[in-house]
C-alpha positions in Angstrom: -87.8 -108.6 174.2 -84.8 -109.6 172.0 -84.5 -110.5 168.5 -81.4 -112.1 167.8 -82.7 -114.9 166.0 -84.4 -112.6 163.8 -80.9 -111.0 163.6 -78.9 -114.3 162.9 -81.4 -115.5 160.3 -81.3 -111.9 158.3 -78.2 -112.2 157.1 -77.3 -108.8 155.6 -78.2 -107.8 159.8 -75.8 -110.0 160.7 -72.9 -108.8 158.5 -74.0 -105.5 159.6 -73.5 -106.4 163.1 -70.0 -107.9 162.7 -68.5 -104.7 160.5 -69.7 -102.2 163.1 -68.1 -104.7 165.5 -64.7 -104.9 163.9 -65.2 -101.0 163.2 -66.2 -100.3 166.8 -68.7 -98.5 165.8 -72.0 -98.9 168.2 -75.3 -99.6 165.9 -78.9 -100.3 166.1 -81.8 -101.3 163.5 -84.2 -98.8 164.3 -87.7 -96.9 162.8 -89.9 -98.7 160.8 -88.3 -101.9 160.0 -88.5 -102.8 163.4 -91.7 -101.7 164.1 -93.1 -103.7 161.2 -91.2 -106.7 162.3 -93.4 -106.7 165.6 -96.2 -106.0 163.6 -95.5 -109.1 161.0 -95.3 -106.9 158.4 -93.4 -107.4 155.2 -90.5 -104.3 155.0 -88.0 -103.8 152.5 -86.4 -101.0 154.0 -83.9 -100.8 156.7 -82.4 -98.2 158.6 -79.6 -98.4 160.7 -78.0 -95.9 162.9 -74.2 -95.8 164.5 -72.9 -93.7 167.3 -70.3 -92.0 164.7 -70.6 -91.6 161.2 -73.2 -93.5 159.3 -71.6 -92.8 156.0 -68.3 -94.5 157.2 -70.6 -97.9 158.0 -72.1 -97.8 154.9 -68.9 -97.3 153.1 -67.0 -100.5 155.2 -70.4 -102.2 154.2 -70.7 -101.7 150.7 -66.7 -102.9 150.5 -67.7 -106.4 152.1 -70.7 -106.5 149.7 -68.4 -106.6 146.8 -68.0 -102.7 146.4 -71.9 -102.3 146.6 -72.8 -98.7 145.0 -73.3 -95.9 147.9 -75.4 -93.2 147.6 -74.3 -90.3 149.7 -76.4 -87.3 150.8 -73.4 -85.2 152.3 -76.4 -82.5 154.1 -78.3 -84.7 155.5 -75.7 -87.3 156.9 -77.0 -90.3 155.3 -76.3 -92.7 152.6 -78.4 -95.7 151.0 -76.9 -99.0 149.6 -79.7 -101.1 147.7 -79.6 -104.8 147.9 -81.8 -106.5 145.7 -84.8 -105.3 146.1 -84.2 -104.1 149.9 -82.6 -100.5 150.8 -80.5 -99.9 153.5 -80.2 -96.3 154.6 -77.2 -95.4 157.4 -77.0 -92.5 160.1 -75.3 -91.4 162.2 -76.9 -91.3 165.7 -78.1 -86.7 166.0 -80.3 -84.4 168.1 -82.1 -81.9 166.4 -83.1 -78.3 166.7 -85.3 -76.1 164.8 -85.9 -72.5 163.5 -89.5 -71.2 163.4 -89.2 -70.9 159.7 -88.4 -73.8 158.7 -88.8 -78.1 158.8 -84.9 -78.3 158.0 -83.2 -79.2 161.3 -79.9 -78.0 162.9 -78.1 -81.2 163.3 -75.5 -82.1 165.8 -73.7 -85.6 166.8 -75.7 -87.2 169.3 -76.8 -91.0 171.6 -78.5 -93.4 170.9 -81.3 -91.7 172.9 -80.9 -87.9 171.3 -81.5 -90.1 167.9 -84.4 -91.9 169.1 -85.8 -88.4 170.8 -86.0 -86.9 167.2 -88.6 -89.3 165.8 -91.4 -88.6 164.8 -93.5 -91.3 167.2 -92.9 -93.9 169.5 -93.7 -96.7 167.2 -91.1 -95.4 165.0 -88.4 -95.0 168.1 -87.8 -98.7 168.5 -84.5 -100.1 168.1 -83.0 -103.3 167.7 -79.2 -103.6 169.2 -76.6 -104.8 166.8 -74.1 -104.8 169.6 -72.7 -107.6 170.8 -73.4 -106.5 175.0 -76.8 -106.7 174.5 -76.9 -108.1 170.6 -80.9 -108.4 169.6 -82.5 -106.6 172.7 -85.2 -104.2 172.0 -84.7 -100.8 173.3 -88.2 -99.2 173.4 -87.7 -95.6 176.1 -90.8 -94.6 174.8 -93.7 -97.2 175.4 -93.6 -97.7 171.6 -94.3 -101.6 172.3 -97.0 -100.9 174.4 -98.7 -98.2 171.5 -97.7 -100.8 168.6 -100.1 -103.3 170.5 -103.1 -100.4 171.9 -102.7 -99.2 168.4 -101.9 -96.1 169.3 -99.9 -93.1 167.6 -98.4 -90.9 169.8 -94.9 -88.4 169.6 -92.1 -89.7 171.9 -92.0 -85.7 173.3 -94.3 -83.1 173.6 -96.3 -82.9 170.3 -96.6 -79.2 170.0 -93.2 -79.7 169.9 -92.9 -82.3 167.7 -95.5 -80.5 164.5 -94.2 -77.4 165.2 -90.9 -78.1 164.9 -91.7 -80.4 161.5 -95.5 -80.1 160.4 -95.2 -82.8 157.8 -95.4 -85.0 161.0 -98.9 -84.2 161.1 -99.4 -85.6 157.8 -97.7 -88.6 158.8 -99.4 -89.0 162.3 -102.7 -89.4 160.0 -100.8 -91.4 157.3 -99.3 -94.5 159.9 -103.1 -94.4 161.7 -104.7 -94.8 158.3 -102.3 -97.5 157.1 -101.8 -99.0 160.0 -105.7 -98.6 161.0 -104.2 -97.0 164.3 -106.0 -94.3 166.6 -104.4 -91.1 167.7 -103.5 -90.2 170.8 -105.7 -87.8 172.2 -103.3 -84.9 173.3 -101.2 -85.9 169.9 -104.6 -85.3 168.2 -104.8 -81.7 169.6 -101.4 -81.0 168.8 -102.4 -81.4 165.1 -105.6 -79.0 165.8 -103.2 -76.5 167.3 -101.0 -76.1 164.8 -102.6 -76.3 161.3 -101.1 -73.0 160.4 -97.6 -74.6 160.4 -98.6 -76.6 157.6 -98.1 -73.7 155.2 -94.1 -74.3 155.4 -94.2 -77.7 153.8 -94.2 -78.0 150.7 -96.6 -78.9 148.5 -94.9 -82.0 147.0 -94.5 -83.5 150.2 -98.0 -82.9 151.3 -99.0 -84.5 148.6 -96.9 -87.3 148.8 -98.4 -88.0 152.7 -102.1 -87.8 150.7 -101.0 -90.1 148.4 -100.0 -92.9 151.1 -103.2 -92.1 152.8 -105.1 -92.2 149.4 -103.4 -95.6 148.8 -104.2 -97.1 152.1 -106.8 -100.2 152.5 -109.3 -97.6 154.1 -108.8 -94.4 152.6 -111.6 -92.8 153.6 -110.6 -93.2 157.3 -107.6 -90.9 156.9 -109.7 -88.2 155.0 -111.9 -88.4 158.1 -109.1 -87.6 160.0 -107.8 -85.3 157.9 -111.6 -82.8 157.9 -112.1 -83.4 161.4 -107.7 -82.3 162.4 -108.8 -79.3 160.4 -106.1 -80.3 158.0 -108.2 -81.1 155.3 -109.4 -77.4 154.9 -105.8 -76.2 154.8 -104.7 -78.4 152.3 -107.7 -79.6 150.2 -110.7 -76.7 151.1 -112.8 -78.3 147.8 -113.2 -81.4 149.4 -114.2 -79.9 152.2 -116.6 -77.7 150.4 -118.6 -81.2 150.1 -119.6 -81.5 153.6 -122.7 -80.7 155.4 -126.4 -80.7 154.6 -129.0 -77.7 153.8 -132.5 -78.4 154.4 -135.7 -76.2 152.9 -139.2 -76.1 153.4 -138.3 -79.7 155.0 -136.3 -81.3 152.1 -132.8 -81.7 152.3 -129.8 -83.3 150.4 -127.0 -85.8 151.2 -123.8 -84.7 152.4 -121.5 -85.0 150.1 -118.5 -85.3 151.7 -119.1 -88.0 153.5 -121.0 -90.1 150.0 -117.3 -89.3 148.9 -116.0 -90.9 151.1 -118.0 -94.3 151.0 -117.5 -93.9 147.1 -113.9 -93.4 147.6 -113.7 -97.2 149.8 -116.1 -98.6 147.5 -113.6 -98.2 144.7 -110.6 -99.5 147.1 -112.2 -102.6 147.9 -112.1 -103.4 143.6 -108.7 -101.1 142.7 -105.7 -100.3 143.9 -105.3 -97.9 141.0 -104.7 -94.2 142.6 -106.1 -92.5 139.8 -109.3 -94.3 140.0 -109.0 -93.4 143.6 -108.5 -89.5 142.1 -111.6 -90.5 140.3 -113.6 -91.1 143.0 -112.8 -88.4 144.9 -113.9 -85.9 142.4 -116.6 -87.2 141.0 -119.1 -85.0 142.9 -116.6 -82.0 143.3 -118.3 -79.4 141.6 -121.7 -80.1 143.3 -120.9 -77.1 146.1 -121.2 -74.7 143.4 -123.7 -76.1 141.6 -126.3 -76.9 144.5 -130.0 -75.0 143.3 -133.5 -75.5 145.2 -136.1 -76.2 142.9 -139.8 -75.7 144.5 -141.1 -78.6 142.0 -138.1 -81.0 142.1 -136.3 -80.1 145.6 -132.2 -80.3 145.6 -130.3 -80.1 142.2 -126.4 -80.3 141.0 -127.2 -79.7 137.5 -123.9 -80.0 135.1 -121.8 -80.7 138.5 -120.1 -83.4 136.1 -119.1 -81.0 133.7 -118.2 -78.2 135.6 -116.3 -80.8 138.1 -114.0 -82.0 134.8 -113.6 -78.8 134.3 -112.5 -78.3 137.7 -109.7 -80.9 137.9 -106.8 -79.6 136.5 -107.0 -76.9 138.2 -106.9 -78.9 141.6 -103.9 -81.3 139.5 -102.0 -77.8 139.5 -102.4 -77.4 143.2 -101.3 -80.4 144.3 -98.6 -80.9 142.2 -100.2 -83.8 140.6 -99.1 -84.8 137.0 -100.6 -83.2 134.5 -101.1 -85.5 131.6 -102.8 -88.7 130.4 -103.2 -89.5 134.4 -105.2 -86.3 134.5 -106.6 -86.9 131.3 -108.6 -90.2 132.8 -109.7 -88.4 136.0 -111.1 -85.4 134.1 -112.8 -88.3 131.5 -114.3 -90.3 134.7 -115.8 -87.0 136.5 -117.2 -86.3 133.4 -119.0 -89.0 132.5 -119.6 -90.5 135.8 -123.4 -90.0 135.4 -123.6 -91.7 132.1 -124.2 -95.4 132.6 -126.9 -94.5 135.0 -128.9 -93.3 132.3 -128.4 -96.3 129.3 -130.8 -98.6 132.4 -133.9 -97.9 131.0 -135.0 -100.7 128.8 -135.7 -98.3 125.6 -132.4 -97.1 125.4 -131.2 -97.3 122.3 -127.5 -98.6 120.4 -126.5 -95.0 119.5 -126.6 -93.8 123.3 -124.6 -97.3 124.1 -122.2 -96.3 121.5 -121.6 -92.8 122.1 -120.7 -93.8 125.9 -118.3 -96.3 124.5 -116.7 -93.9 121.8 -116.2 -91.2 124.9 -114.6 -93.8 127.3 -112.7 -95.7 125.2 -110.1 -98.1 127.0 -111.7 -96.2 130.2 -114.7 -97.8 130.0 -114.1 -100.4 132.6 -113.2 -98.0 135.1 -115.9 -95.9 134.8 -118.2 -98.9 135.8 -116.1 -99.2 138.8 -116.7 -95.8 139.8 -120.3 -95.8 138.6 -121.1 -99.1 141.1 -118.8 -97.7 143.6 -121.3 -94.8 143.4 -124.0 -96.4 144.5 -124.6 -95.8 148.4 -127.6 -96.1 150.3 -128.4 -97.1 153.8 -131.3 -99.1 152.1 -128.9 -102.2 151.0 -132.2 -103.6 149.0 -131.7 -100.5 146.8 -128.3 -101.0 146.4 -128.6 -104.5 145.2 -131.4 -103.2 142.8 -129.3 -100.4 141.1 -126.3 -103.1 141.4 -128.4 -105.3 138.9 -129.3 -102.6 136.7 -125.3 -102.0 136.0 -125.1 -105.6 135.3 -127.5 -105.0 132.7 -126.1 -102.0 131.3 -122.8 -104.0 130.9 -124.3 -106.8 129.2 -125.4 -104.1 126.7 -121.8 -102.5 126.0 -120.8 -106.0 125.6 -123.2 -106.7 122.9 -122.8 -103.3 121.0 -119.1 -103.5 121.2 -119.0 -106.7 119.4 -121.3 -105.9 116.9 -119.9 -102.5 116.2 -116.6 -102.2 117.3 -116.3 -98.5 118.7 -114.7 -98.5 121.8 -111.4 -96.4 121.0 -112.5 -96.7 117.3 -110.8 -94.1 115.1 -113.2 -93.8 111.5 -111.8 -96.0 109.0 -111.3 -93.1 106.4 -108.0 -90.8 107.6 -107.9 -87.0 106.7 -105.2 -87.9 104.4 -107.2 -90.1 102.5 -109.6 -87.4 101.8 -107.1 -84.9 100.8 -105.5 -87.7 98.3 -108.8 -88.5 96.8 -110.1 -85.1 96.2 -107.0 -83.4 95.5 -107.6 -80.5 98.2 -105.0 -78.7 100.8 -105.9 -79.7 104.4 -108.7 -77.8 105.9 -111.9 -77.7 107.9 -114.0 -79.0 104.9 -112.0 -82.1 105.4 -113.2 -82.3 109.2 -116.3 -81.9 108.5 -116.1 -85.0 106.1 -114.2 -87.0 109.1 -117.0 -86.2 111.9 -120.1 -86.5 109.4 -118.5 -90.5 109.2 -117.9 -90.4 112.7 -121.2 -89.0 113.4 -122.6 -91.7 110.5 -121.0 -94.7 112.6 -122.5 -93.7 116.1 -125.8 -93.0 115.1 -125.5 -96.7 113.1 -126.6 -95.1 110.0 -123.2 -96.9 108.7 -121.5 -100.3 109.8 -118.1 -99.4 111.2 -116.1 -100.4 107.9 -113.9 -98.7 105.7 -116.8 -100.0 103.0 -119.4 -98.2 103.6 -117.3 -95.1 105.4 -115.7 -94.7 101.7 -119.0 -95.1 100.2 -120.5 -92.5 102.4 -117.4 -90.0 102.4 -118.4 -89.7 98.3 -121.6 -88.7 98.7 -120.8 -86.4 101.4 -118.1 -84.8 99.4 -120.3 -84.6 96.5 -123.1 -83.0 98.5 -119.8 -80.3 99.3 -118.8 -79.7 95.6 -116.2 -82.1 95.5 -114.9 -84.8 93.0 -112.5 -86.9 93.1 -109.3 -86.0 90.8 -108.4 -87.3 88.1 -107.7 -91.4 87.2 -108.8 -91.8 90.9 -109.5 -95.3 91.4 -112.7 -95.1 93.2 -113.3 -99.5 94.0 -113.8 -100.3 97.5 -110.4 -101.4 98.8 
């Protein structure tokens, strides 16, 4: 297979080829740039390794691309030019060897062939010559052509090898199958099961950075199944795994979780490609392990397993070295009023419940009805239609109370300063109390959300407290 029309219509590959030419320097295109070309994927990235030093290409490259800005990583042998909005990373062709302890490898000068030994699989081994003896032919020693079209990831060595020697590669074997919607290879597969423990020298950020690409995938919940049944899951993520499985007594049993987190979890993709509405939906029911009670009269029960589940996430954030703020802040929110909308179907429900759930989820509120329908599973697809309509309905009605009474993300129209001003008093809980009883006022619809009627009402109250306005205080509605 050649490529050398690819190669003459690319045009930054083209300049690359004639540098390393004039440089005599022998280079390839190689890893995932090529592979995604045969795949027809889109790929901003491109890597390219010499026989020699990649730093020194990318340095005579940069120069013909009007003193371009290189990036040199001096320890790793590398260095990146960007080019609009592609990157091009350069290497210099190494073999690899490792010590037990550790994913960092002993490097040394190596072919064309030692380079293509050290990747991780056989897909990502391909190479694409920039030379002008064979310009544009593939050079594939591996079979990765033949696994890019069985869709198949395998390692170009022996794989105990392979995670042993870096066991983020099992992370990645599961990350390229679940975006690439790939099998494993069977013995590559067993690898993974055989050397979980090895996981424990990665570190967390870049576990998590693998979970995130697998998170983010079309069909997330295909790489978490690959993930629980590698055994990796446990080792990296044991409350998830918490979820699975299914207790029966005196004949009743309960769903397993796990695997409702899942469908949840591709429910949501299909609609969102937001990862913390992902986060969302894989957390939802993640308190439900240590909440699970049998009740004789009512069977199965996760009472509070929302609360104790929000309570629950940053905790997990802290593991995983996720961020903790306002990203957190909406997961926590969504577990813990995931159960909400189900309850405002019932065609008695009043304004005040519709408003409270609007006041909680503020700017959220959206979101949570994505997670909330993406929550619905059932083999019985006329149930799932039914609840389907019910949400519908429930929408309809935050709709109508939001335009009526304006309180999602409302903030009560009378500040704590104002109340200090008007009554002449130092700031303390009294004035609180004042705020929340308006608050309170305007969610129950006792009051219209207007600064009217919450001034109005914040006299009476203070009155009721002992308060009077000072002195020459103009007391006119504003």
């Amino acid at each position: 297979m050649n490529f050398s029309n690819h190669l003459n219509s690319t045009p930054i590959l083209k300049q690359i080829s004639q540098i390393a030419s004039e440089a005599s320097l022998e280079s390839y295109v190689i890893g995932g740039y090529v592979r995604d070309l045969i795949l027809g994927r889109n790929s901003k990235d491109i890597d390219i390794v010499c026989v020699g030093s990649g730093i020194g290409l990318a340095n005579k490259v940069a120069k013909k691309l009007n003193n371009a800005r290189v990036n040199v990583f001096k320890n790793f042998g590398t260095a990146m030019i960007s080019k609009g909005s592609m990157e091009l990373e350069f290497v210099g062709a190494r073999k690899e060897s490792y010590q037990r302890d550790s994913r960092k490898p002993i490097v040394e000068n190596g072919t064309l062939q030692d380079d293509q030994l050290r990747r991780d699989f056989t897909i990502n081994a391909l190479a694409i010559s920039l030379n002008k003896e064979n310009y544009g032919d593939l050079l594939d020693p591996f079979d990765g052509l033949t696994h890019l079209k069985s869709k198949m990831i395998k390692t170009p060595t022996d794989a105990n090898i392979t995670f042993s020697d870096d066991p983020l590669r099992m992370m990645r074997a599961i990350r390229f199958a679940t975006q690439l919607g790939f099998d494993i290879d069977p013995d590559t597969f067993s690898a993974i099961t055989e050397n979980l423990e090895r996981i424990k020298i990665v570190s967390q950020e870049r576990i998590t950075d693998e979970l995130t690409k697998i998170i983010l995938a079309p069909d997330p919940g295909y790489g978490f199944n690959l993930l629980f049944h590698s055994g990796l899951l446990k080792e990296i993520f044991p409350e998830m795994v918490a979820l699975h499985g299914v207790e029966e007594v005196n004949g009743q049993t309960h769903k397993d979780n796990f695997y409702h987190t899942l469908q949840v979890l591709n429910n949501v993709a299909e609609v969102s490609d937001d990862l913390w509405l992902r986060w969302g939906a894989i957390l939802h029911d993640i308190a439900k392990p240590p909440t699970k009670r049998f009740d004789k009269k009512v069977g199965w029960t996760f009472h509070g397993h929302e609360d104790k589940g929000a309570r629950m996430v940053p905790k997990i954030f802290r593991k995983l070295k996720l961020p903790l703020d306002h990203r957190m802040d909406f997961v926590q929110k969504l577990v813990r009023l995931h159960l909400r909308p189900i309850a405002l179907v019932k065609d008695d429900i009043t304004d005040t419940a519709l408003r409270r759930l609007l006041f909680e989820a503020g700017e959220d509120i959206d979101a949570l009805m994505k997670l909330c329908r993406a929550d619905i599973t059932s083999k019985n697809h006329d149930k799932v239609k039914r609840y389907l309509r019910n949400f519908d309905k429930v929408e309809e009605k935050l709709q109508q109370v939001e335009e009526k009474d304006r309180v999602r993300n409302f903030q009560p129209p009378i500040s704590g300063t104002e109340i200090i001003n008007t009554f002449a008093i130092t700031p303390s809980k009294i004035v609180g109390e004042i705020k929340d009883e308006i608050k309170e006022a305007i969610l129950e619809g006792k009051i219209k959300n207007n600064y009217q009627e919450a001034y109005n009402l914040m006299l009476t109250i203070a009155e009721q407290k002992g308060l009077k306005p000072k002195e020459n205080k103009d007391l006119s509605v504003k």
